[in-house]
Backbone as CSV, one residue per row, in Angstrom:
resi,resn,N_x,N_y,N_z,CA_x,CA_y,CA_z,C_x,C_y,C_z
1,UNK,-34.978,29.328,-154.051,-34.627,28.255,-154.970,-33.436,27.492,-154.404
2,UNK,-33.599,26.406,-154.297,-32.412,25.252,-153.572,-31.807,24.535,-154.959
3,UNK,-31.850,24.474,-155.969,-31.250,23.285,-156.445,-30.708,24.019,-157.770
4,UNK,-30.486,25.292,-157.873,-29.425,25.841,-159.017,-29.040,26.940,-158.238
5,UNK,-28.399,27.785,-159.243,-27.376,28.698,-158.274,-27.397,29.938,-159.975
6,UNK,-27.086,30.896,-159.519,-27.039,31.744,-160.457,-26.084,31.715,-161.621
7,UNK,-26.480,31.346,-162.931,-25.398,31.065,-164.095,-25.812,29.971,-164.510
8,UNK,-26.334,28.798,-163.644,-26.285,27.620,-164.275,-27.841,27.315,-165.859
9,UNK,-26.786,26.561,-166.428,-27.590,26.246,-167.687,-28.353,25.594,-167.177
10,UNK,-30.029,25.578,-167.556,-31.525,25.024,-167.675,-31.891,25.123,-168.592
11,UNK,-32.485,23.698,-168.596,-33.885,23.682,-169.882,-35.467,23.355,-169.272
12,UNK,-36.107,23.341,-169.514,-37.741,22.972,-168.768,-38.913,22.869,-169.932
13,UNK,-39.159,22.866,-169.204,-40.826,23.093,-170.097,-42.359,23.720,-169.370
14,UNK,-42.503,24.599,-169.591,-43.415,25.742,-169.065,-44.893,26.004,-169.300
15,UNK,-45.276,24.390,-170.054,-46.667,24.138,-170.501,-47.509,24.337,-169.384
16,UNK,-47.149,23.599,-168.159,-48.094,23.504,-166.840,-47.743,25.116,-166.396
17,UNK,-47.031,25.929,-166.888,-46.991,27.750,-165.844,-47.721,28.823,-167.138
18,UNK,-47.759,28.752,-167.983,-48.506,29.624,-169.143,-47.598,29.551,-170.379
19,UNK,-46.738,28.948,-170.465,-45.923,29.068,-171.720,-44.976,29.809,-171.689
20,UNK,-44.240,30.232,-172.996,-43.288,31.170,-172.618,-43.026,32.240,-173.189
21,UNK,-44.222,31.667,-174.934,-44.557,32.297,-175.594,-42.960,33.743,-176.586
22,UNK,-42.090,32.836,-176.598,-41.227,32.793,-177.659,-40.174,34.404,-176.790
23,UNK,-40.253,34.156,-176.243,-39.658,35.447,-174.794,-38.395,35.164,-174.343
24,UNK,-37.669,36.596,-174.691,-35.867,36.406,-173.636,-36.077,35.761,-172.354
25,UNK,-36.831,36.232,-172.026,-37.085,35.935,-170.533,-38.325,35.267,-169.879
26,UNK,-38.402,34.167,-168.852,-39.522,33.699,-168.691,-39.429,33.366,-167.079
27,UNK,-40.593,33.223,-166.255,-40.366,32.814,-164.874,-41.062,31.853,-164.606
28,UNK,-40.946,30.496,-164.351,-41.475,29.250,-163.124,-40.928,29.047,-162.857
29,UNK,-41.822,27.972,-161.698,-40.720,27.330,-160.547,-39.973,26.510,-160.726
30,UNK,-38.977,26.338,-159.976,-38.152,25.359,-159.587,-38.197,24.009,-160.554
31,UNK,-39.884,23.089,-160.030,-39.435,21.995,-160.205,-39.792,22.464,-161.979
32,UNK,-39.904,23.231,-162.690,-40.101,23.328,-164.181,-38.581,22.815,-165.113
33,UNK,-37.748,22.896,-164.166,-36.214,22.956,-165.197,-35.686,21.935,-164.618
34,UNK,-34.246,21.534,-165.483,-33.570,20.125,-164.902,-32.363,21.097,-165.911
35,UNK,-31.281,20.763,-164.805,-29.768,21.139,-165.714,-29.258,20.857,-166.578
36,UNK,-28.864,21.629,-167.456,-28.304,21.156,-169.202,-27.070,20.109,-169.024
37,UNK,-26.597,19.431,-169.381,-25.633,18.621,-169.585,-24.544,19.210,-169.878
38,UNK,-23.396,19.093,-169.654,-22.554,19.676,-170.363,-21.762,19.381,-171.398
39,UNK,-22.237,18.497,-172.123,-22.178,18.274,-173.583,-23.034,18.181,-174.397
40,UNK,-23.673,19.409,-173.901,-25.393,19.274,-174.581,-25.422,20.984,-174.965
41,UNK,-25.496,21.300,-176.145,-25.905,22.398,-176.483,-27.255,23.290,-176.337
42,UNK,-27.373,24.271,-175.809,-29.000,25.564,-176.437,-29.673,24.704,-177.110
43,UNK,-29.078,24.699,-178.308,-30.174,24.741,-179.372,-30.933,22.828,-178.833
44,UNK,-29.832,21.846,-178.798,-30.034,20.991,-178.848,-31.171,20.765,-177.293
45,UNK,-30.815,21.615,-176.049,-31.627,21.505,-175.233,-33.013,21.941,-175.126
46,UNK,-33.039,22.897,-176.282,-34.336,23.615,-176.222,-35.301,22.689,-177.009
47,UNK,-34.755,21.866,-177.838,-35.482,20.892,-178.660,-35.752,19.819,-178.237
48,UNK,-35.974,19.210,-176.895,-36.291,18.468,-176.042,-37.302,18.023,-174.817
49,UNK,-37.290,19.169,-174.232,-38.159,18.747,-173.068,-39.812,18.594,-173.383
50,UNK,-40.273,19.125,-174.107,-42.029,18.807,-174.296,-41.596,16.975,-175.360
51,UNK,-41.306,17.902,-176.434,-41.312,16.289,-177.539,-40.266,15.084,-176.636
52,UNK,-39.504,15.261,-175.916,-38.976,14.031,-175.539,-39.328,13.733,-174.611
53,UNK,-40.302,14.098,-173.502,-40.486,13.865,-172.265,-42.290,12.889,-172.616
54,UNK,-43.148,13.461,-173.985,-43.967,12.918,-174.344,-43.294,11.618,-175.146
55,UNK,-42.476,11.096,-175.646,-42.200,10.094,-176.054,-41.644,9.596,-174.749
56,UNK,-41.241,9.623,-173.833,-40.570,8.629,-173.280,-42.072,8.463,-172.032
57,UNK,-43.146,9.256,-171.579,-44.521,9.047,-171.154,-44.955,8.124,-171.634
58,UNK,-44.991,8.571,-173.114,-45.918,7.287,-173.929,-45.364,6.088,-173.990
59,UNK,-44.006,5.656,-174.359,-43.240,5.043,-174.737,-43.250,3.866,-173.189
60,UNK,-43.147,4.769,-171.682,-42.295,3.817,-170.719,-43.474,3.827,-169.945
61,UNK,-44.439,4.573,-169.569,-45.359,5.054,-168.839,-46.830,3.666,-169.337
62,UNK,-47.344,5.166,-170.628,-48.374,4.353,-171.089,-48.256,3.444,-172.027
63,UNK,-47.429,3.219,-172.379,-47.068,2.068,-173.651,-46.663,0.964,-172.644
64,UNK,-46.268,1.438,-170.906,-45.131,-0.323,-170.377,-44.430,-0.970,-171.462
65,UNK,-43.711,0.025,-171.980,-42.336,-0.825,-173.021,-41.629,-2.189,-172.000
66,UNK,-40.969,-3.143,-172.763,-40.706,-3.884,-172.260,-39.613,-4.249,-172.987
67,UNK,-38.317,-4.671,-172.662,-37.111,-5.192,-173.475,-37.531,-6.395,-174.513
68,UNK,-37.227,-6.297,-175.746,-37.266,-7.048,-176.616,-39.257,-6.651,-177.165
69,UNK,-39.698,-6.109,-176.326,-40.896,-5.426,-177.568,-40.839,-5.035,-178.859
70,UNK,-41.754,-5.596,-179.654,-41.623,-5.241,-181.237,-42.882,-3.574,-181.245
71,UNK,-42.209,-2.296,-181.329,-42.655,-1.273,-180.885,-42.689,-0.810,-182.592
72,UNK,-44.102,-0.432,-182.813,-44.052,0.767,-184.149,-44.600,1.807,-183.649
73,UNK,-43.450,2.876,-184.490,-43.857,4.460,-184.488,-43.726,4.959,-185.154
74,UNK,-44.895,5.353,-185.070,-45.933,6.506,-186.622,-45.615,7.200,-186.458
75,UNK,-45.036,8.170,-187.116,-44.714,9.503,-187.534,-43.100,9.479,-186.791
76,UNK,-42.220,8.689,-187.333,-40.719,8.684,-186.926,-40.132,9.567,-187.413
77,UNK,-40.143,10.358,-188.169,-39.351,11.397,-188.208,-39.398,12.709,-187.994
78,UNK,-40.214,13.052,-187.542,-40.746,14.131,-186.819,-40.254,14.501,-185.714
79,UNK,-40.531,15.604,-184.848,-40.332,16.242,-183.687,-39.996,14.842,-182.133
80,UNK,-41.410,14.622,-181.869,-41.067,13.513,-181.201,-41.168,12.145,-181.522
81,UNK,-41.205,11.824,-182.824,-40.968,10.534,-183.591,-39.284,10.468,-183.355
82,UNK,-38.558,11.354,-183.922,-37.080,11.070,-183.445,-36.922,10.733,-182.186
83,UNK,-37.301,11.664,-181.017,-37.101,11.082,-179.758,-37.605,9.645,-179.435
84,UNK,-39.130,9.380,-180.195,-39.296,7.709,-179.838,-38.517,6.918,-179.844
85,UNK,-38.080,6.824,-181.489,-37.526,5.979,-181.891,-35.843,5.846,-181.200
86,UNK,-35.242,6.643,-180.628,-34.292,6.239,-179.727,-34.676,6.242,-178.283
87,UNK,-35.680,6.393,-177.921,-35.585,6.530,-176.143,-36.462,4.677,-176.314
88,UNK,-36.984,4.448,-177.290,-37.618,2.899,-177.343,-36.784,2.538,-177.135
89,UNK,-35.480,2.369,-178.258,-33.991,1.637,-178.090,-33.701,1.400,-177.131
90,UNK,-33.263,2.617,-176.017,-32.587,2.873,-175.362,-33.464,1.707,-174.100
91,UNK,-34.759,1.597,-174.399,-35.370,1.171,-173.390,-35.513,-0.784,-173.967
92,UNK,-34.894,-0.662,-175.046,-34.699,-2.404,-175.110,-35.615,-2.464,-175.991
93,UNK,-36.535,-1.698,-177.073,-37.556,-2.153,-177.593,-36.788,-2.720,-179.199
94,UNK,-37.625,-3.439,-180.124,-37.036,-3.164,-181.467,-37.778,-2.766,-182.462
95,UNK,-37.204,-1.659,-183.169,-38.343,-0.968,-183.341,-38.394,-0.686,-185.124
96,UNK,-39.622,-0.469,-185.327,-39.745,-0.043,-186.618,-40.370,1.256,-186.946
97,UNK,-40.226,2.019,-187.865,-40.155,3.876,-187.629,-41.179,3.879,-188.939
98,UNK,-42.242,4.333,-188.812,-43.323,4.742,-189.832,-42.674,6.324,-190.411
99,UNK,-42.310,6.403,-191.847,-42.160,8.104,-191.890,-41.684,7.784,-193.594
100,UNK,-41.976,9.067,-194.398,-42.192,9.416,-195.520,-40.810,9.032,-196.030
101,UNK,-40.572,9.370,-196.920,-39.734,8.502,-198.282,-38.780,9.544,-197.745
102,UNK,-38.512,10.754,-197.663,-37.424,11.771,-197.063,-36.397,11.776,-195.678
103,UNK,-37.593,11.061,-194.679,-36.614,10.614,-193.856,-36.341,9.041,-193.175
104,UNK,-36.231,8.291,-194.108,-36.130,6.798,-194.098,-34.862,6.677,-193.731
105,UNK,-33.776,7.458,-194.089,-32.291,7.289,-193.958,-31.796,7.903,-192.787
106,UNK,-32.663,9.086,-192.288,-32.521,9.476,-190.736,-32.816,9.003,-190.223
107,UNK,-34.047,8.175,-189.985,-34.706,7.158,-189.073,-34.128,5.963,-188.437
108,UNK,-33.479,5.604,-189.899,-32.457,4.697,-190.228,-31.286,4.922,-189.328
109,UNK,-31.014,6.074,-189.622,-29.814,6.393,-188.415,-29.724,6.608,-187.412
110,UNK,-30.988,6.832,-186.634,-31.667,7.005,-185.317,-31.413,5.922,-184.707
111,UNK,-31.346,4.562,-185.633,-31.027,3.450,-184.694,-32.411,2.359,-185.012
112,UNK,-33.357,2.854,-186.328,-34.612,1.889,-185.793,-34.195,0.694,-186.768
113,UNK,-34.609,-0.480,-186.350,-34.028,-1.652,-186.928,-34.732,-1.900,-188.009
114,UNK,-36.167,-1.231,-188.167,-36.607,-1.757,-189.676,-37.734,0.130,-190.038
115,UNK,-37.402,0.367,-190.903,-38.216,1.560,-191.462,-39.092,0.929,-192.313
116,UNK,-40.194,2.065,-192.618,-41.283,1.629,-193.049,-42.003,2.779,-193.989
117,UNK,-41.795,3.358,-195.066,-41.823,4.177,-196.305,-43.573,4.206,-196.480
118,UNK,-43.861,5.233,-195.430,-45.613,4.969,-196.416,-46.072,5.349,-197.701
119,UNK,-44.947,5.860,-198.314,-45.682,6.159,-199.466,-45.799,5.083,-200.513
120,UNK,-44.724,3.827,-199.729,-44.737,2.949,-200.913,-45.118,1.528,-199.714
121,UNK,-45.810,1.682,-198.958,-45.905,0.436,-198.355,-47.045,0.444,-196.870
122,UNK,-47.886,0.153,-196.653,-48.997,-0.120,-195.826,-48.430,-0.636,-194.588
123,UNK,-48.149,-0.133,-193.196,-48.272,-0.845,-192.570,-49.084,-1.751,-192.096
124,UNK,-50.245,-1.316,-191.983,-51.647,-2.585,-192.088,-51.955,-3.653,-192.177
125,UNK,-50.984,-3.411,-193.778,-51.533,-4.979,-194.666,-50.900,-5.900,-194.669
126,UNK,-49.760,-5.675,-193.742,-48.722,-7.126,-194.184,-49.034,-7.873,-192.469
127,UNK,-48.522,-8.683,-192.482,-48.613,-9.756,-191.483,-47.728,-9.366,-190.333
128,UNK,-47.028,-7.959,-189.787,-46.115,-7.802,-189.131,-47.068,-7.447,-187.563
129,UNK,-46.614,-7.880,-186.620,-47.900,-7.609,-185.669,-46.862,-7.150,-184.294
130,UNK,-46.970,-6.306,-183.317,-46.860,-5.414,-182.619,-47.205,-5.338,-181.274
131,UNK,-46.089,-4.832,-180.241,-46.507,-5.531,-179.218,-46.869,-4.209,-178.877
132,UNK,-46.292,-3.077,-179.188,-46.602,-1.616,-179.098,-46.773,-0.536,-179.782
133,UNK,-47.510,0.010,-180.287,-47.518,0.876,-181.266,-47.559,2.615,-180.741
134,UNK,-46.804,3.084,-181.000,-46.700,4.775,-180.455,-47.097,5.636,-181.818
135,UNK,-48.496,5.868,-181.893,-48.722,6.854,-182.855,-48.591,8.330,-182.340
136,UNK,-47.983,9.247,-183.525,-47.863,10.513,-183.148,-48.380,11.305,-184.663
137,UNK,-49.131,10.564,-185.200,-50.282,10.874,-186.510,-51.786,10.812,-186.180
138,UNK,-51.982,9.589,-185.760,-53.479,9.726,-185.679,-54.229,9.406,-186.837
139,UNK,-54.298,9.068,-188.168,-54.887,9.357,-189.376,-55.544,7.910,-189.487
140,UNK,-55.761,7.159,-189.074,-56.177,5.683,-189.655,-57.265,5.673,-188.741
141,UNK,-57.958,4.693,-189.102,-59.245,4.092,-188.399,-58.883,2.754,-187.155
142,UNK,-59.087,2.833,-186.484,-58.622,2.166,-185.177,-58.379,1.089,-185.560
143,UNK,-59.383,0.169,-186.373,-59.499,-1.426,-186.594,-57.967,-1.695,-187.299
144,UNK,-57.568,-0.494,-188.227,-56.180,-0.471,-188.593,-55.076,-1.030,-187.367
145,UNK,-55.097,-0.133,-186.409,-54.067,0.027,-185.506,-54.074,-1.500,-184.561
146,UNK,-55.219,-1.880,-184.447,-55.485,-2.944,-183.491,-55.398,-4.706,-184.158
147,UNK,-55.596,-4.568,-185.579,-55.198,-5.564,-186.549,-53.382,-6.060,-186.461
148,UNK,-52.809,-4.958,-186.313,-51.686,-4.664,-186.286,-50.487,-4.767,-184.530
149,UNK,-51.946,-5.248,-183.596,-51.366,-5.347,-182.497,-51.007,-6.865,-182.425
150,UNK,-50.208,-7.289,-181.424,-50.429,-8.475,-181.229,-51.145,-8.906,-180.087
151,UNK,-51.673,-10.258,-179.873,-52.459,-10.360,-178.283,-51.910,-9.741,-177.005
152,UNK,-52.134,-8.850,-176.073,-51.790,-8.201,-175.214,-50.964,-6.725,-175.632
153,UNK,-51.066,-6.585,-176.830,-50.740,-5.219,-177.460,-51.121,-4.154,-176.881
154,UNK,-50.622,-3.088,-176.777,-50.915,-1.650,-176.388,-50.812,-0.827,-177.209
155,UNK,-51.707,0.178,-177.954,-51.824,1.006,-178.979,-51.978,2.455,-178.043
156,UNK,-50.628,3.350,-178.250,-50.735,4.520,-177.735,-50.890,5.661,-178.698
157,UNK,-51.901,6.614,-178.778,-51.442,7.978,-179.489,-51.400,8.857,-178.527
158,UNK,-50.420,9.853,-179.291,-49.945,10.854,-178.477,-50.838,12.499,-179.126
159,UNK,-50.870,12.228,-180.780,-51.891,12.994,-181.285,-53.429,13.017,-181.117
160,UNK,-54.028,13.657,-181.281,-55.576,13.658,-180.844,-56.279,12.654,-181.524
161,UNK,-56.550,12.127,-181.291,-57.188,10.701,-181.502,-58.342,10.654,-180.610
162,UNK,-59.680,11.328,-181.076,-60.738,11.182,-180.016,-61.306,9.360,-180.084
163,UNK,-60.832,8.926,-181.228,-61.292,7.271,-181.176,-60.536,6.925,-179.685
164,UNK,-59.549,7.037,-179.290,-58.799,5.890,-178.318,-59.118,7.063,-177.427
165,UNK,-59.332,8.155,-177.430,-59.000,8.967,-176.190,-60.662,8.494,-175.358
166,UNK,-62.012,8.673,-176.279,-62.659,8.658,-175.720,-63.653,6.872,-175.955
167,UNK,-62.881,6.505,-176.629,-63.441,4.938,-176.589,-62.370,4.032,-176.792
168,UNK,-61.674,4.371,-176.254,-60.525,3.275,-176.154,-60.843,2.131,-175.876
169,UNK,-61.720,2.097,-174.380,-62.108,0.974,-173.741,-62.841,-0.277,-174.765
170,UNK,-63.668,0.639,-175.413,-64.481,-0.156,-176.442,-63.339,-1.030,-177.363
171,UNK,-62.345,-0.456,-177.768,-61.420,-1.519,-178.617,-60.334,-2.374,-177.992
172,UNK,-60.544,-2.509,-176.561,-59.651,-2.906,-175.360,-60.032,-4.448,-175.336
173,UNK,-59.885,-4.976,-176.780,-60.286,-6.620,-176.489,-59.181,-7.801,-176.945
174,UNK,-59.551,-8.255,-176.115,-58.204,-9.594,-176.715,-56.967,-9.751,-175.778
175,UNK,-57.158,-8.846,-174.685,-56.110,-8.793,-174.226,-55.521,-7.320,-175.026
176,UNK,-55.724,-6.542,-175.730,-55.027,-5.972,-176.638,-55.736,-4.344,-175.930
177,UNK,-55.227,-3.090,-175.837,-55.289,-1.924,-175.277,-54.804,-1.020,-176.303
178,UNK,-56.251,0.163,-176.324,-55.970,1.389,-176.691,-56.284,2.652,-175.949
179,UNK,-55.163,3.680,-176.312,-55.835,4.683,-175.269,-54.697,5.921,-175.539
180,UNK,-54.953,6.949,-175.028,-54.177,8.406,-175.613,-53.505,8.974,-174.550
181,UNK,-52.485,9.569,-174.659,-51.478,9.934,-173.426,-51.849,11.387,-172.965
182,UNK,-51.721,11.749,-171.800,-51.747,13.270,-171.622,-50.179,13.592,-170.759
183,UNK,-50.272,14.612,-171.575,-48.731,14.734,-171.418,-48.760,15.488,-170.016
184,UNK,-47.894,14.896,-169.024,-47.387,16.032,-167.690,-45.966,16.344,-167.421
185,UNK,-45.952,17.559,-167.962,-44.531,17.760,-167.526,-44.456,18.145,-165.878
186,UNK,-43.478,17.665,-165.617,-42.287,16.904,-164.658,-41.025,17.223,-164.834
187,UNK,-40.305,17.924,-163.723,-38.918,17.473,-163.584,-38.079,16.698,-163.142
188,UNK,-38.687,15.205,-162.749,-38.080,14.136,-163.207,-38.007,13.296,-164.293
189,UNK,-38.790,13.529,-165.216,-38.782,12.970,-166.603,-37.844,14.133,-167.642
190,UNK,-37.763,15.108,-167.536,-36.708,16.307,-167.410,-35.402,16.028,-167.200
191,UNK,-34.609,15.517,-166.004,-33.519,14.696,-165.420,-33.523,13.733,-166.450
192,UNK,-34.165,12.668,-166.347,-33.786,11.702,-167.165,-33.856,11.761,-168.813
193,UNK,-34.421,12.788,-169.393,-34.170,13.330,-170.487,-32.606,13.742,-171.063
194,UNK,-32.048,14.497,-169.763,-30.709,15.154,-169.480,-29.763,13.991,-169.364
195,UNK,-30.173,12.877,-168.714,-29.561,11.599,-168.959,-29.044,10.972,-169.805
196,UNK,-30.185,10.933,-170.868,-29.977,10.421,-171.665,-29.377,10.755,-173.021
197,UNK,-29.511,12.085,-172.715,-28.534,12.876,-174.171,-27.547,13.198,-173.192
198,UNK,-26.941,13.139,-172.382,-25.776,13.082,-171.669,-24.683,12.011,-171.935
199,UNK,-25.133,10.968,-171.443,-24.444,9.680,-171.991,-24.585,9.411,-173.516
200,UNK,-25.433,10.151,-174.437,-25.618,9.335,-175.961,-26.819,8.582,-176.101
201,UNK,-27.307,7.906,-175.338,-28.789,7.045,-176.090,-29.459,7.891,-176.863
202,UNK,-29.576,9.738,-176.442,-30.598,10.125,-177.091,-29.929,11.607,-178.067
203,UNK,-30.180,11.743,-179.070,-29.421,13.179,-179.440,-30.281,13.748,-180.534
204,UNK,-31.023,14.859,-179.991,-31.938,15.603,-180.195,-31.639,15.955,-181.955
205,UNK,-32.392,15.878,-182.831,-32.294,16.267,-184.011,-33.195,16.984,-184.512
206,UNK,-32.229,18.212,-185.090,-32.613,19.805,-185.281,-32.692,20.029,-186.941
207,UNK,-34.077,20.061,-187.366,-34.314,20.751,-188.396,-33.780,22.102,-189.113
208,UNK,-34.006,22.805,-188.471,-33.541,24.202,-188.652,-33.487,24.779,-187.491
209,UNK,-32.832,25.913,-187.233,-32.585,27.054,-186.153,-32.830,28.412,-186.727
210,UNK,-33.935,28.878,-186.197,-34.337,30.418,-186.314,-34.056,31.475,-185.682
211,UNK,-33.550,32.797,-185.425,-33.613,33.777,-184.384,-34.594,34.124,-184.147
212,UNK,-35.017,34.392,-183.019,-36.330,35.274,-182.380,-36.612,35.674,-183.105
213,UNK,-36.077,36.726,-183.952,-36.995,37.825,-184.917,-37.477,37.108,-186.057
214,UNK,-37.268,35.768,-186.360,-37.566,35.265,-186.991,-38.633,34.375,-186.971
215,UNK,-39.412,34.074,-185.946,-40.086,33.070,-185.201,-41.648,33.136,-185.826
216,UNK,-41.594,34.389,-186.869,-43.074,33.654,-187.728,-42.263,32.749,-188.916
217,UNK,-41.264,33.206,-189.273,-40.642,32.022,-190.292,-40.719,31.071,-189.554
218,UNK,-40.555,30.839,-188.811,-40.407,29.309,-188.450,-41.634,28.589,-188.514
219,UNK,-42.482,29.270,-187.559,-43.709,28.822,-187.706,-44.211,28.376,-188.946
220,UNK,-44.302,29.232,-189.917,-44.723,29.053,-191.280,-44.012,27.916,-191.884
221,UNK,-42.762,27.548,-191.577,-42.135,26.347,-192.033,-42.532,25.231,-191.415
222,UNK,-42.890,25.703,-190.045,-43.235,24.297,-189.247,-44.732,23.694,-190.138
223,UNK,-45.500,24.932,-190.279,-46.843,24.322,-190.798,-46.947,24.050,-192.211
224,UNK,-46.092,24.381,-193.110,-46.199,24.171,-194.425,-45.336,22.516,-194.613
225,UNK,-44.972,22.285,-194.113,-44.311,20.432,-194.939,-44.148,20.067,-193.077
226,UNK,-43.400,19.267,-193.392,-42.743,18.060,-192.297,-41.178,18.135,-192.067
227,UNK,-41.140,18.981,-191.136,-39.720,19.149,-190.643,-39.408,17.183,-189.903
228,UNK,-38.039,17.331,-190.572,-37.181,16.071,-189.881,-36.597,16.861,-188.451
229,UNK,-37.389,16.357,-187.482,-37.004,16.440,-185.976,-37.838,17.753,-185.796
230,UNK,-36.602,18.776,-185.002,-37.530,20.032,-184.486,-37.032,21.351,-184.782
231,UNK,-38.083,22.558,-184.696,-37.503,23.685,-185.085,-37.153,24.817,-184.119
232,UNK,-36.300,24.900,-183.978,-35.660,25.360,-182.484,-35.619,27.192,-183.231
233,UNK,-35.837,27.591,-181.921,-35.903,29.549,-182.417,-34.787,30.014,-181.240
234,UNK,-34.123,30.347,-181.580,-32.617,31.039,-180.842,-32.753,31.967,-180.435
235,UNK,-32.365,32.377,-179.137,-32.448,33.450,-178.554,-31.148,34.345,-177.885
236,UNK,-30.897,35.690,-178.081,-29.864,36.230,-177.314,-28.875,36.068,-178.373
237,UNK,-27.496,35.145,-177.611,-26.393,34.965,-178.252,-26.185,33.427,-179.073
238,UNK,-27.119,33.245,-179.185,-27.438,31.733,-179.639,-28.272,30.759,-179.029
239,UNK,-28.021,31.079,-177.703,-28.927,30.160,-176.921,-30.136,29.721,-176.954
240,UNK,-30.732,28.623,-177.789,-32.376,27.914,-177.466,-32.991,28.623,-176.362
C-alpha cells in the first residue's frame, strides 16, 4: 500500500469488494478509501461515501449540471437528497428540494433556494420547468417528470426506475433526456467528497447514531418512516 501509512483515518466504500456487512474490521484495496479530513468526524465520514458520491455521479456526471441550472430534487431530505441538494449548490445549480412537510426547514437550511412540501403542493402542476431533475424516489409516471423538464432537460433517477432505466431512450424527445445512474464507486469521487466537507460546501447530516450492537435498531428505523439524512452505526470507540 503506497498512499496511507499505519493510523491514518479512512473512509471508502466497499460496494465494488463484498460489503462490509456492519464489521469492526474489513479489508479492500487501496483505491477503495480516500483520507478523512481533519475536521471531519467518524460518524460524519461514515455517512458519506455511497450517498454522496451517488449524488454528486448523478448530479455532475449524468445530470452535466451546469452553473445557474434550475435543478429539482426529489426526495431532499433523505440520505442522499441532503448530499444533492448541497453538492448541486456547490456546483452553481439553483435548486429546489422536493421533501415532506418535516423536513422543509432542513432542506431549507441545506442551502436550497426554493422547497417544495408534497404533501401540500404538486410539483407537476404548476408551470415551474427544469433544466435538471435528480430523482431519488422514483414514484411518478415519467410524462410527470418530463412535463416538468425544460427543452434540453435531463431527468436523472438514482432509485429504480425501470421506466428511464430501460426506456429512457423512448422519452428522450425534444431535446429533453431520461435515464438512471449506476453508481461506481471510485476513489476519486471519494477525494473530492473529502473536499468538499473539508472546506464546508458539503456537511453530512446525521439522523441518528447507533452502536454495532444495535444495528437491527437501526435498520428497523431506517425502514419504518423517513430518516432526515443518514443512519450511521458506530463502531469501537465511537468511530463510524
Amino acid at each position: 500500500m503506497t498512499g496511507f501509512k499505519p493510523g491514518d483515518a479512512v473512509y471508502g466504500d466497499t460496494g465494488a469488494h463484498g460489503f462490509g456487512a456492519y464489521a469492526e474490521y474489513v479489508s479492500a484495496p487501496e483505491t477503495a478509501w480516500a483520507s478523512i479530513p481533519a475536521s471531519v468526524t467518524f460518524e460524519q465520514a461514515a455517512a458519506a461515501p455511497q450517498a454522496a458520491v451517488v449524488a454528486l455521479q448523478g448530479l455532475r456526471d449524468k445530470g452535466q449540471i451546469q452553473p445557474g441550472d434550475q435543478v429539482l430534487i426529489i426526495g431532499a431530505s433523505g440520505g442522499i437528497g441532503t448530499f444533492a441538494v448541497q453538492i448541486a449548490k456547490a456546483l452553481g445549480g439553483e435548486v429546489t428540494g422536493v421533501c415532506g412537510a418535516g423536513g422543509v426547514e432542513m432542506v431549507r437550511g441545506l442551502g436550497a433556494d426554493h422547497v417544495v412540501d408534497y404533501t401540500r403542493e404538486d410539483f407537476a402542476a404548476g408551470d415551474a420547468c427544469y433544466d435538471l431533475i435528480f430523482d431519488i424516489v422514483a414514484n411518478r409516471p415519467m410524462r410527470d417528470y418530463m412535463r416538468a423538464l425544460r427543452p434540453g432537460g435531463r431527468y436523472v433517477a438514482c432509485a429504480f426506475n425501470p421506466a428511464s432505466l430501460f426506456f429512457g431512450p423512448l422519452f428522450s424527445r425534444g431535446g429533453k433526456s431520461a435515464g438512471s445512474l449506476v453508481h461506481r464507486p471510485n476513489r476519486d469521487d471519494l477525494v473530492t467528497v473529502a473536499e468538499m466537507m473539508a472546506d464546508g460546501r458539503v456537511a453530512p447530516v446525521i439522523d441518528r447514531c447507533y452502536p454495532l450492537e444495535g444495528a437491527s435498531d437501526a435498520l428497523r428505523y431506517y425502514d419504518d418512516g423517513h430518516p432526515r439524512g443518514k443512519v450511521v452505526i458506530t463502531v469501537g470507540n465511537g468511530g463510524g
